[in-house]
SEMARVEX-744867 format. One record per residue: chain; x, z, y of N, C-alpha, C, O in turn; residue in three letters. Coordinates in pm, 1 decimal. Atoms other than C-alpha are relative to their C-alpha. Example, Ala and Ser with C-alpha at 12.3 -4.5 7.8 and 13.67 -1.06 7.14 Angstrom:
# residues 2
A,89.0,0.0,-119.0,1230.0,780.0,-450.0,90.0,0.0,120.0,193.6,66.5,118.1,ALA;
A,-82.0,-6.0,-119.0,1367.0,714.0,-106.0,-77.0,73.0,109.0,-26.1,89.9,219.8,SER;
//
This chain:
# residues 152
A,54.7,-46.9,125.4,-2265.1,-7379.1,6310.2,61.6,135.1,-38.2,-2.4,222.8,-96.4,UNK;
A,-81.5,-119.6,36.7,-2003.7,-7114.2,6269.0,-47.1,111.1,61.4,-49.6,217.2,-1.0,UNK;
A,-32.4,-80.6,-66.0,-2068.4,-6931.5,6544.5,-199.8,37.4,0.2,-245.4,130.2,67.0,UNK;
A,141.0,-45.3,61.6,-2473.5,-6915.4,6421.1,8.7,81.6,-118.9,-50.3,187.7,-138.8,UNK;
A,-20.4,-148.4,94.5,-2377.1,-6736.7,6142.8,85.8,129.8,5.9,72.2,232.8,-60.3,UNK;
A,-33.5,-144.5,-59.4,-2181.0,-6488.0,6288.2,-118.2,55.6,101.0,-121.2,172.5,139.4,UNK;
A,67.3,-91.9,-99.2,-2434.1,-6410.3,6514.8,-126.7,82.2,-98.9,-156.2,200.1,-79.2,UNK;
A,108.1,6.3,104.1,-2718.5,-6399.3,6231.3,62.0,136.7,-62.7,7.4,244.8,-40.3,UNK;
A,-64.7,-101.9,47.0,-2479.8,-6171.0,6045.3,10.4,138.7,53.4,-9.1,238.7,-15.7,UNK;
A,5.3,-68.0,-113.6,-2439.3,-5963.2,6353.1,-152.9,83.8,-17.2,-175.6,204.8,-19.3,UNK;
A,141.3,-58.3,-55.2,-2816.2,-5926.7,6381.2,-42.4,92.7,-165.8,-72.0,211.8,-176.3,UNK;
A,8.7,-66.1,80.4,-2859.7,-5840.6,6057.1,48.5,188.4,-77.8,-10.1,285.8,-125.1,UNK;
A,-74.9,-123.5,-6.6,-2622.3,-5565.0,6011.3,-37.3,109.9,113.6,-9.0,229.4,105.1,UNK;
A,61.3,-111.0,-140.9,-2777.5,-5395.2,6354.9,-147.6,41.9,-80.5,-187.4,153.5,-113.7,UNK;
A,135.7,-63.9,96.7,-3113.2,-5399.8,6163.3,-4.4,106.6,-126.9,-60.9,208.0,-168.0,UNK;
A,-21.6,-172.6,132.4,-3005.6,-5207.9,5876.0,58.3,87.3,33.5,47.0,183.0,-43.1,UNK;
A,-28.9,-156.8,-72.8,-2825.0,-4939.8,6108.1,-101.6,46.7,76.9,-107.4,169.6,73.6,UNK;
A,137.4,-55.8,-29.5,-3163.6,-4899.9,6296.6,-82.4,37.5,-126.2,-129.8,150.3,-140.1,UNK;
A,120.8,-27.4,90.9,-3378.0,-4909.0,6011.2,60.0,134.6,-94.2,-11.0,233.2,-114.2,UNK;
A,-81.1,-126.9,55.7,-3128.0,-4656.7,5819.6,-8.9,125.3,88.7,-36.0,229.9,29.6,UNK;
A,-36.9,-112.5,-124.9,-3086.9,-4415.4,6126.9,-180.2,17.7,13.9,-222.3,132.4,28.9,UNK;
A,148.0,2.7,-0.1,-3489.5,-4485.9,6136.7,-36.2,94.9,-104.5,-90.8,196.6,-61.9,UNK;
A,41.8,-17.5,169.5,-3557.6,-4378.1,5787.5,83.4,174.9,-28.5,39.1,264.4,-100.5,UNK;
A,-64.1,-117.6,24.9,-3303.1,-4083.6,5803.7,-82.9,129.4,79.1,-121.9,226.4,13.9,UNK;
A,53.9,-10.9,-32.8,-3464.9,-3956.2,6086.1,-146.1,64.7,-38.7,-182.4,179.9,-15.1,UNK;
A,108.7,-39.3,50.6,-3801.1,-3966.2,5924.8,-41.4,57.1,-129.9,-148.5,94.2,-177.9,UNK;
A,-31.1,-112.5,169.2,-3702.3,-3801.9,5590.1,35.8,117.7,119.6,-74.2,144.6,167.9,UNK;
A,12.0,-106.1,-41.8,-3594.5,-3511.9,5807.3,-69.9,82.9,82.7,-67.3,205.9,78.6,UNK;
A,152.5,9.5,-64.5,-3871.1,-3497.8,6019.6,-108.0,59.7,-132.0,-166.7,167.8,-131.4,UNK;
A,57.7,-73.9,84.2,-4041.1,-3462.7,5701.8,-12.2,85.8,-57.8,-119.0,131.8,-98.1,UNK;
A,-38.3,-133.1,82.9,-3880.0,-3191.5,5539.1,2.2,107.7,84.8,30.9,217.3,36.5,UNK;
A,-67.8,-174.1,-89.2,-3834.7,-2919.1,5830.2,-66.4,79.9,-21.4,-8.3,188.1,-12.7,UNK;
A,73.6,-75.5,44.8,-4125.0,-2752.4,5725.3,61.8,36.4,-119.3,119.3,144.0,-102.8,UNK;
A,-82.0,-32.9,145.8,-3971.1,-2716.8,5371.5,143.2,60.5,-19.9,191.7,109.0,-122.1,UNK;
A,-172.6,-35.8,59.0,-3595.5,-2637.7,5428.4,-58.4,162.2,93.6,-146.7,181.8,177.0,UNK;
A,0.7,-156.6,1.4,-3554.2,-2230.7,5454.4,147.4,34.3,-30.9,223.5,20.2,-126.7,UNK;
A,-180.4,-63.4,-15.3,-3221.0,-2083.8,5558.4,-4.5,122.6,-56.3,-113.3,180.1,-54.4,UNK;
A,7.9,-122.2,64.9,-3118.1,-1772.6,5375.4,64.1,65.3,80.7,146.2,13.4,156.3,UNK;
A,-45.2,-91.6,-82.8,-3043.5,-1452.1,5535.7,58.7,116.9,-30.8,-19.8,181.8,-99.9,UNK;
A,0.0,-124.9,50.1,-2887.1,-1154.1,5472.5,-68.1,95.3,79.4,-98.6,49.6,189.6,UNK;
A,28.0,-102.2,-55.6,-3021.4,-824.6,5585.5,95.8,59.8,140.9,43.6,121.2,234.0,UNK;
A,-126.2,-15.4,-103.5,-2681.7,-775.3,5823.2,-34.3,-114.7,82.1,-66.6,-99.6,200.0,UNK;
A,6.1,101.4,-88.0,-2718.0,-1082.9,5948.4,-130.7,-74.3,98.3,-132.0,-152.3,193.5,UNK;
A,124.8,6.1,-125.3,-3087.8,-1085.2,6083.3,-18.4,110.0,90.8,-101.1,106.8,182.0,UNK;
A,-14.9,-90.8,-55.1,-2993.2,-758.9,6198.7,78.7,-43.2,143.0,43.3,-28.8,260.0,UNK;
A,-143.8,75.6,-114.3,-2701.4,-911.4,6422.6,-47.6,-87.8,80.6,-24.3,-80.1,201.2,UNK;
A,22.4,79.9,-85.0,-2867.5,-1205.7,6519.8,-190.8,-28.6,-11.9,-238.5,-136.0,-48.7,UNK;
A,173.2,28.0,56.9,-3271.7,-1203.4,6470.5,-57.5,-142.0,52.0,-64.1,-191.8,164.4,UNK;
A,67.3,155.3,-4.6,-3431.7,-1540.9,6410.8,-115.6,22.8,135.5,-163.7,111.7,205.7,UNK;
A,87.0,18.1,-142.0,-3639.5,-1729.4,6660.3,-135.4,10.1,-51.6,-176.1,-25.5,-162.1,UNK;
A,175.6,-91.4,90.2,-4017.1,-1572.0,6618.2,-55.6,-193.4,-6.4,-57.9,-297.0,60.1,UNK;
A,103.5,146.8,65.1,-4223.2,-1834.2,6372.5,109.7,-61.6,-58.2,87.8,-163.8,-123.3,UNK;
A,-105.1,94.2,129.2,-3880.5,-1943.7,6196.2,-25.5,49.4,-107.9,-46.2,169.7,-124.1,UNK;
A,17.9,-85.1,105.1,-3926.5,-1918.7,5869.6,107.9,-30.7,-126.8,106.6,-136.6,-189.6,UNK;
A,-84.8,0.6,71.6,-3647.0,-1846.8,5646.6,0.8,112.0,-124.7,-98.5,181.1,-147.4,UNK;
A,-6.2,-94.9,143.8,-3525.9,-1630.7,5305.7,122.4,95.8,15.7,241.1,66.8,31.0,UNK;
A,-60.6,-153.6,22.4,-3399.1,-1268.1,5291.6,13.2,19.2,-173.2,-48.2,-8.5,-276.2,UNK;
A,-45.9,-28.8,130.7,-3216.6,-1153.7,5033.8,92.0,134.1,-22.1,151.0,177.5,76.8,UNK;
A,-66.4,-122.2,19.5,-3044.2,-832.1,4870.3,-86.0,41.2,-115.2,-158.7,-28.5,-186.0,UNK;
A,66.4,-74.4,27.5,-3160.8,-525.6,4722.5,-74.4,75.6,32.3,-56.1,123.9,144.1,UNK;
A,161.4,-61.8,-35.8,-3495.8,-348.7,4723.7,93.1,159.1,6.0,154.5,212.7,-86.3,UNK;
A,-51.5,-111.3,-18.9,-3367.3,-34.9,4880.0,-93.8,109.0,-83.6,-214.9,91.4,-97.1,UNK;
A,29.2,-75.6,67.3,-3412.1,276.6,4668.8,-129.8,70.4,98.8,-113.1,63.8,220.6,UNK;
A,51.2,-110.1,-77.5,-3715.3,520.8,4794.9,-129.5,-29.6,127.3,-217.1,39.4,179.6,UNK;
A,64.1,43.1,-73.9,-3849.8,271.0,5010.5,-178.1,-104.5,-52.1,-242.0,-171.0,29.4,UNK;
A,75.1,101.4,17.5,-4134.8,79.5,4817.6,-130.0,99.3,27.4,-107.5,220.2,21.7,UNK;
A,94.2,-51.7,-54.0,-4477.9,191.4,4925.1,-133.1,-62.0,-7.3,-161.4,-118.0,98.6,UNK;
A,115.0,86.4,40.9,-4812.6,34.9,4791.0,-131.6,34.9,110.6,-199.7,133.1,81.2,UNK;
A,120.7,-103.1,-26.0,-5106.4,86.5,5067.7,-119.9,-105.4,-43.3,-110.8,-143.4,-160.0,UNK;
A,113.5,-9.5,46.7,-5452.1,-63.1,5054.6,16.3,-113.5,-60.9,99.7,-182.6,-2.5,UNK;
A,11.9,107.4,69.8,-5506.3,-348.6,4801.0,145.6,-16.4,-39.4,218.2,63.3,-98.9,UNK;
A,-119.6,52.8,71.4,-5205.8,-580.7,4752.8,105.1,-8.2,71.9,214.0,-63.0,55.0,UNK;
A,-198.1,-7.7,-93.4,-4976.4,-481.8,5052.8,74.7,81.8,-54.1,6.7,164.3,-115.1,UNK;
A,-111.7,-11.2,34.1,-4660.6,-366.0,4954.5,94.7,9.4,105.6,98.9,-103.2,155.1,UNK;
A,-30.8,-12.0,-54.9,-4436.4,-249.5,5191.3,173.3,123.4,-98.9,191.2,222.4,-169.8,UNK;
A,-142.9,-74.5,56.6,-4033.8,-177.9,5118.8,123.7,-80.4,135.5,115.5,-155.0,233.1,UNK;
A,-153.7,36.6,-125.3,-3643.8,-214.3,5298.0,77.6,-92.3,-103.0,89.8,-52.3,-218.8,UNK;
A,-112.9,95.7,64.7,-3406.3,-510.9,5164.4,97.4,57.3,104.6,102.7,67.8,227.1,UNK;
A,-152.3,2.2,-64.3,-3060.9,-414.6,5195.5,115.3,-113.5,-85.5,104.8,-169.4,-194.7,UNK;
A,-125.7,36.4,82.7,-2695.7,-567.8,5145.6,114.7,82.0,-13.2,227.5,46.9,-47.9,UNK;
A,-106.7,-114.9,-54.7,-2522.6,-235.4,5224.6,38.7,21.3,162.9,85.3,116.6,225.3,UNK;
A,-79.7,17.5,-166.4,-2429.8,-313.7,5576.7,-142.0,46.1,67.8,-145.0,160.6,112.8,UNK;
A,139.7,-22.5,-78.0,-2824.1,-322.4,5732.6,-128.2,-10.6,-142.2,-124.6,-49.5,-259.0,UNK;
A,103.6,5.9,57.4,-3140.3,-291.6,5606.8,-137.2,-73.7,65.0,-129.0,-70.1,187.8,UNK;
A,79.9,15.0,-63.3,-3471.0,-440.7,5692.7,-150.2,-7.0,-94.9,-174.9,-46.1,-209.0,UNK;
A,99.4,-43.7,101.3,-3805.2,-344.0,5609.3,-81.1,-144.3,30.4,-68.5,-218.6,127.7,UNK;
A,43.4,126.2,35.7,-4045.4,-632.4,5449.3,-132.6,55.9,-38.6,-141.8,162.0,-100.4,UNK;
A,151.3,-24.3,45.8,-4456.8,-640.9,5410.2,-15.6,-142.7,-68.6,6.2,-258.6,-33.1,UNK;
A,59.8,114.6,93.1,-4573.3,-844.7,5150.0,-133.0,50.9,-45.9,-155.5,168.3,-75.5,UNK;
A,132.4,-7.9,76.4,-4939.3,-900.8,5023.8,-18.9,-88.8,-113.1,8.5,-208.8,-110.8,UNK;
A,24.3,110.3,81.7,-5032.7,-1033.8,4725.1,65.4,78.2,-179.2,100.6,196.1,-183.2,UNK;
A,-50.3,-80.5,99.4,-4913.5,-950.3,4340.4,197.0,-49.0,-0.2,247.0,-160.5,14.6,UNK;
A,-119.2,-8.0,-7.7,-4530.1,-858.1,4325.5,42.0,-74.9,-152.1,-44.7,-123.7,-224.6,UNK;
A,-6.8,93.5,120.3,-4339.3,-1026.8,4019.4,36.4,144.2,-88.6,84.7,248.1,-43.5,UNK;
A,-25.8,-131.2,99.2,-4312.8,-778.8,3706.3,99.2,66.5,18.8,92.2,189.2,12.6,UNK;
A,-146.3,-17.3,23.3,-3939.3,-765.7,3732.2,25.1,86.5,143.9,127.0,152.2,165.2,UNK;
A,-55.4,-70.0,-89.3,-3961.1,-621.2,4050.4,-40.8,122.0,43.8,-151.0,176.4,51.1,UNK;
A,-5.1,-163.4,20.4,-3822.3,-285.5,4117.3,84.0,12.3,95.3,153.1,-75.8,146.5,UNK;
A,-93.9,-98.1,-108.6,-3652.1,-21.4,4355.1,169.8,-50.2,-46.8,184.9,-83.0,-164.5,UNK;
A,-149.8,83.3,103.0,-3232.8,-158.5,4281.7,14.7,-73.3,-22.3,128.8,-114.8,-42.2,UNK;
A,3.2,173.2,45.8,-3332.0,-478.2,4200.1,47.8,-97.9,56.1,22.1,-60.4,170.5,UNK;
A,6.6,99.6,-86.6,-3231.6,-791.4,4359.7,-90.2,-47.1,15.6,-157.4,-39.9,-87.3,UNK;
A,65.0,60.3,-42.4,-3460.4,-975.4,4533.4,-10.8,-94.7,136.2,23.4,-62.3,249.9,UNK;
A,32.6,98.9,-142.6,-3559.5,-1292.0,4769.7,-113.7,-19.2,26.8,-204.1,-38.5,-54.4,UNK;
A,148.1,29.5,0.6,-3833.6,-1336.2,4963.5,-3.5,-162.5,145.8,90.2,-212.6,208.1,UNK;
A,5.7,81.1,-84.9,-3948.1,-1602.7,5195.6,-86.4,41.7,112.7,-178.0,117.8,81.4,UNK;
A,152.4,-58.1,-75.7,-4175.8,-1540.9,5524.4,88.5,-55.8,145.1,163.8,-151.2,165.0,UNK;
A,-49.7,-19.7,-153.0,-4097.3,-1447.8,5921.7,42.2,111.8,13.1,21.5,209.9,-58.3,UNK;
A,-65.6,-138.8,-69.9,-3931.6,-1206.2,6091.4,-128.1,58.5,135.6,-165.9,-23.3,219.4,UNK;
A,110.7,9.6,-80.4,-4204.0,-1064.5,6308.6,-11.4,136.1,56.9,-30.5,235.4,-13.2,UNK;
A,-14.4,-194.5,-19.2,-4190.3,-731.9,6499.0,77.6,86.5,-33.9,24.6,196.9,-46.6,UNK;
A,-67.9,-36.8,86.3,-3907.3,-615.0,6352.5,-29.7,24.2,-149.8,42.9,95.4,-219.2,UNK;
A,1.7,-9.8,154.2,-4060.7,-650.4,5997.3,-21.2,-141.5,-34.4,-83.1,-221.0,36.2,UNK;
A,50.0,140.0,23.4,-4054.6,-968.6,5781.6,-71.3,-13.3,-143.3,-86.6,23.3,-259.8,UNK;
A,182.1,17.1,103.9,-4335.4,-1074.7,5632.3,-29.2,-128.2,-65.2,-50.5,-239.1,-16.2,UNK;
A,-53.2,100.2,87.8,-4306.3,-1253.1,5328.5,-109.1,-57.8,-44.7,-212.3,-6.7,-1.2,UNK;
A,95.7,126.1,35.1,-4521.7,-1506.2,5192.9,7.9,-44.7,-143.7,-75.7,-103.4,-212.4,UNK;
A,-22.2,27.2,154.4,-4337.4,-1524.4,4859.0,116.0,90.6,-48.2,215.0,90.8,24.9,UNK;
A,-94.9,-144.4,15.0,-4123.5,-1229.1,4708.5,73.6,-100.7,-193.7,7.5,-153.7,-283.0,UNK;
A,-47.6,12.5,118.8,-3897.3,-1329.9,4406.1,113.5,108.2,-73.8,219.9,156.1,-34.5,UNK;
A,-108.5,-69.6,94.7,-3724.1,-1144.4,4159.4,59.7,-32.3,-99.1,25.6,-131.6,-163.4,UNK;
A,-88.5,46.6,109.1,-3453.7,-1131.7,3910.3,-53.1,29.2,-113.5,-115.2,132.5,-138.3,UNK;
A,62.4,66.7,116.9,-3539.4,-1290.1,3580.2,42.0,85.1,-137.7,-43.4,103.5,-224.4,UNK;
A,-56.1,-64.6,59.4,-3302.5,-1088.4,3367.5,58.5,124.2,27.3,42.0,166.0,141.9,UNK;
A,-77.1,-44.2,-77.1,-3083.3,-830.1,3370.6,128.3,-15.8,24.4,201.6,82.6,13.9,UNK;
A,-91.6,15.8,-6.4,-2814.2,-977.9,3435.7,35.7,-125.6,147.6,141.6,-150.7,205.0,UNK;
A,22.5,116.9,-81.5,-2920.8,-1267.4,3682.2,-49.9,90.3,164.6,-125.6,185.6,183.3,UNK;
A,73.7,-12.4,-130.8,-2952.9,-1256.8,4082.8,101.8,-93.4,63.8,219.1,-128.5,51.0,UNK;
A,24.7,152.0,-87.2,-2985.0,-1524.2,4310.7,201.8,-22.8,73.9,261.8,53.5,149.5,UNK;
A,-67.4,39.0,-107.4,-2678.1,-1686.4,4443.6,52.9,22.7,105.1,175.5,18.9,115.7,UNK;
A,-33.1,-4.8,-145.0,-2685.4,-1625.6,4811.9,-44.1,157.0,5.5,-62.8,199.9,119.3,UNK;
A,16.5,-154.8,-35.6,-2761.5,-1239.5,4765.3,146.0,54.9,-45.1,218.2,142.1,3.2,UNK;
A,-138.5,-77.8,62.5,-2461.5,-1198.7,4538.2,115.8,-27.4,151.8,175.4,59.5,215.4,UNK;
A,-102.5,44.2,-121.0,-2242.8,-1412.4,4831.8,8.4,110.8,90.8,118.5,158.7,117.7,UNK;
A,75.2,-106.9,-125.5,-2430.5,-1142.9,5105.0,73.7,95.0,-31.1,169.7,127.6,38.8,UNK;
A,-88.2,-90.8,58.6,-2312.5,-876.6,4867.7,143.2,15.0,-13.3,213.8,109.2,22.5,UNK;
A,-154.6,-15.6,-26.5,-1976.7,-976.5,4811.9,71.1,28.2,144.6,147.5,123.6,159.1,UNK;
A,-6.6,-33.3,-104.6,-1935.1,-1020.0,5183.2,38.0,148.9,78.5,137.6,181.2,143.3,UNK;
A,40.1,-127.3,-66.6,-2048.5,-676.7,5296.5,146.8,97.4,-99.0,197.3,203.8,-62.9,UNK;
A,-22.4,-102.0,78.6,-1850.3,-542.3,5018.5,-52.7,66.2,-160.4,15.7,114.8,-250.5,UNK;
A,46.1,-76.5,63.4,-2070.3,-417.4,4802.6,-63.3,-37.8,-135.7,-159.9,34.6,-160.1,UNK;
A,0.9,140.3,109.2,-2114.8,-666.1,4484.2,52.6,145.9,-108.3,130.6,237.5,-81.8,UNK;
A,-54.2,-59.0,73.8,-2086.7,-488.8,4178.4,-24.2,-78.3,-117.1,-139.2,-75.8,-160.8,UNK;
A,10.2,115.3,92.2,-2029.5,-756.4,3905.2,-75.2,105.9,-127.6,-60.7,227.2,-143.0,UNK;
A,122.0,-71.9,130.0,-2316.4,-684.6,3561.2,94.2,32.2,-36.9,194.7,-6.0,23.0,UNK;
A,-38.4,-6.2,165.9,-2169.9,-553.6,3232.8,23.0,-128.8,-61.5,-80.3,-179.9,-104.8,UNK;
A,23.0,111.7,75.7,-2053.4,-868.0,3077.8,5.9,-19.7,-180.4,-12.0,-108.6,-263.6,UNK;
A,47.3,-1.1,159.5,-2055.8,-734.7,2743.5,-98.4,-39.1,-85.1,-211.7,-2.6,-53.9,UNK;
A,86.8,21.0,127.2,-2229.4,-855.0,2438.6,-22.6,111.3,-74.0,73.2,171.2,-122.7,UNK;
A,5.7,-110.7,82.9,-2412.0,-581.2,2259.0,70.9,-64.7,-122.1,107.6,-180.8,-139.8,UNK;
A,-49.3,69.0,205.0,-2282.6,-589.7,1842.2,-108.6,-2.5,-27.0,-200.5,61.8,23.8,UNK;
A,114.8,15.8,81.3,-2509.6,-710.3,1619.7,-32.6,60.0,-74.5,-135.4,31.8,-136.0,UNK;
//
């Protein structure tokens, strides 16, 4: 009798490490389309993604470089100081975005240009993304806002 419920126990416990390892599995399976690695400009420079990955660039919209041609392409260089890389986007840009600005976009790397699919910009002026500031600090070249409060 004893030695039926150790085995029972046994079996049980193997089923919920398959079905777990099953299940984990198929949650990530699900998501790979959805997860997007961020990049700096230096660092797709250094190592350029595998063509059809699609990940997120980040920095600043290099000065000099933005360039509107027919319709809603848009064509400019994201830097982090270290490299630059130029980016085609179609479609409408977000208000906020400007030459200096921070910005992330999402897309491919494709020919040496990457071609974004979704362009975001900073919300304030005082706000930018996370993993551009990191990029920035990195390289160097981070220059923390004004944290002053105007007077009232």
């Amino acid at each position: 009798m004893r030695g039926l419920k150790k085995k029972r126990r046994i079996q049980i416990i193997a089923l919920a490490a398959v079905t777990l390892t099953l299940s984990t599995a198929l949650i990530g399976y699900a998501m790979r389309d959805g997860i997007a690695f961020f990049r700096a400009p230096a660092q797709v420079m250094a190592d350029p993604p595998a063509p059809g990955e699609v990940f997120r660039i980040g920095g600043l919209v290099e000065d000099g470089t933005l360039t509107r041609g027919q319709g809603e392409t848009v064509t400019f260089a994201v830097t982090d100081g270290a490299a630059s890389v130029r980016v085609a986007y179609t479609g409408v840009l977000p208000d906020l975005f400007a030459e200096g600005q921070g910005m992330v976009g999402t897309g491919r790397y494709v020919g040496g240009v990457f071609e974004a699919s979704e362009i975001l910009a900073k919300h304030d002026e005082s706000y930018m993304p996370k993993e551009v500031v990191d990029a920035l600090k990195e390289q160097g070249t981070y220059v923390a806002p004004d944290d002053q409060v105007p007077p009232s």
